[in-house]
C-alpha positions in Angstrom: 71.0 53.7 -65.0 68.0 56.0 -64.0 65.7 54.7 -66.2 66.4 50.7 -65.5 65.8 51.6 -61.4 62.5 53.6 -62.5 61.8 50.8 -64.2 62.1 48.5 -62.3 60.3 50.4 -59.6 57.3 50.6 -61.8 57.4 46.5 -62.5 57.4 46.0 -58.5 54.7 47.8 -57.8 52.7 46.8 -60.1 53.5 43.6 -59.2 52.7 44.1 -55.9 49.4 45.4 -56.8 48.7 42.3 -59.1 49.3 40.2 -55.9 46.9 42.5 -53.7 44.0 42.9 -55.9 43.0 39.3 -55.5 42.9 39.4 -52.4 41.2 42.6 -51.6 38.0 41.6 -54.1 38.0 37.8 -52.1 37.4 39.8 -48.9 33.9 39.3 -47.7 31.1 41.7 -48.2 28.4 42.6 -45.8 25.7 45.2 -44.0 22.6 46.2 -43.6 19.8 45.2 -46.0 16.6 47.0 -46.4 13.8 45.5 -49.2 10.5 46.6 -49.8 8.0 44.6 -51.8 4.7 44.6 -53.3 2.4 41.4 -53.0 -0.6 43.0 -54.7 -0.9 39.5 -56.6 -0.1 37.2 -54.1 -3.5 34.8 -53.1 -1.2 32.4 -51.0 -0.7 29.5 -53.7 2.6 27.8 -54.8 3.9 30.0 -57.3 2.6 32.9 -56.3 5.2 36.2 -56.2 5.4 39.5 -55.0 7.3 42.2 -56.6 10.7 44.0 -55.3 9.9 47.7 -55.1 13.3 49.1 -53.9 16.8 47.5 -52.0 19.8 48.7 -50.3 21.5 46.2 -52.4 22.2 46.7 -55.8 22.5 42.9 -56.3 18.5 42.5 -55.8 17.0 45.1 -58.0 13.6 46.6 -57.9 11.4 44.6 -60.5 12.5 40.9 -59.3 10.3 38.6 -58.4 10.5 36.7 -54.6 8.6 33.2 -55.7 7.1 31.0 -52.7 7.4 27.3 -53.9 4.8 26.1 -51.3 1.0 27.6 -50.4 0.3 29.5 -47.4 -2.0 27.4 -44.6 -4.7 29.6 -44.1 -6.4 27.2 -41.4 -3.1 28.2 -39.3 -2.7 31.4 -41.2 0.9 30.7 -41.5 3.1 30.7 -44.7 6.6 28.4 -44.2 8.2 28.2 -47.9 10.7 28.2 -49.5 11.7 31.3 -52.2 13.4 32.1 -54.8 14.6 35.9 -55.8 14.5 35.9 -59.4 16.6 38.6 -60.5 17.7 39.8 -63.9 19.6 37.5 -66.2 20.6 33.9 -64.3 20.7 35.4 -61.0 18.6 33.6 -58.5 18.6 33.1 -54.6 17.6 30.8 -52.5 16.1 31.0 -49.0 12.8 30.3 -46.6 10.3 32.6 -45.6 8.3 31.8 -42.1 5.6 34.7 -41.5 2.7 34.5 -39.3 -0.8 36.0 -41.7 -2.4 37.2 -39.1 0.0 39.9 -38.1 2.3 40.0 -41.0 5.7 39.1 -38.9 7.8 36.6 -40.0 11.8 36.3 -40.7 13.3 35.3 -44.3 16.7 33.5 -44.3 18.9 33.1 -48.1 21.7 31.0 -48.5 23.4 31.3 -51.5 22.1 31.0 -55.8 23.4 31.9 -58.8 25.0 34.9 -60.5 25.2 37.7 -58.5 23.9 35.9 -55.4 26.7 33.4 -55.0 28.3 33.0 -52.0 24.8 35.5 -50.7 23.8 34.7 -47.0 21.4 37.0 -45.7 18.7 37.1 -42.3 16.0 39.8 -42.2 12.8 40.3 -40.3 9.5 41.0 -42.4 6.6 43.6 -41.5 3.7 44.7 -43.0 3.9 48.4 -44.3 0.5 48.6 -45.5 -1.9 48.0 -48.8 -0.3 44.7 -49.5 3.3 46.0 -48.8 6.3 44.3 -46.4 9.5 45.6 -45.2 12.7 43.2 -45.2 15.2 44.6 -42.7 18.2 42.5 -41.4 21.8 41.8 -42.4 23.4 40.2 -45.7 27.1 39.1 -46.4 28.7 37.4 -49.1 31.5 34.6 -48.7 34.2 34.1 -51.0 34.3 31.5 -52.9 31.4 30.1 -52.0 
């Protein structure tokens, strides 16, 4: 009689765990992001990248490549573009980047991609750190399901 209550015992809560864990891992993630990034070898055209150097998030890694898919207009000395983050493997985001080239301010916005950056939303504030370097620092989440 002992052993069917322990028994049973251990089948409940392990089926009450089944039940919880989906819904504890659907729970959105967010926080503070922080990227740093090289553009040593960006000249303003389409296509042109600049390098990740470090994150706060292990879902963009240091070596991935931020693409701008439209050239900067150096009459206004503004850059409006969209980018892609090409991370390892098939994860990729999506977003926009609107910085002023004179001063080196601008704001980048991502919504969503693939892998990884699924269901990735994030809004950070670029400076210029110095010798062709920017700062990203903002907030990211990610949605469920998205």
């Amino acid at each position: 009689m002992r052993a069917k209550r322990l028994l049973l015992l251990v089948g409940a809560t392990a089926l009450c765990l089944a039940t919880l864990a989906p819904a504890a891992s659907a729970s959105p993630r967010s926080g503070d992001l922080a990227v740093t990034k090289s553009c040593a070898t960006y000249a303003g055209a389409a296509g042109d990248f600049c390098t990740i150097t470090s994150s706060s998030l292990s879902a963009i890694k240091a070596g991935s490549r931020v693409y701008y898919l439209q050239a900067a207009d150096f009459g206004t000395l503004t850059l409006s573009s969209d980018i892609t983050i090409d991370g390892p493997g098939s994860n990729t985001a999506y977003g926009h980047v609107t910085l002023d080239l004179a001063t080196g301010l601008g704001t980048v916005t991502i919504s969503g991609g693939t892998g990884v950056f699924r269901g990735f939303r994030a809004s950070v504030g670029v400076s210029p750190l110095g010798g062709g370097s920017f700062a990203w620092d903002g907030t990211y989440g990610f949605t469920p399901g998205a």
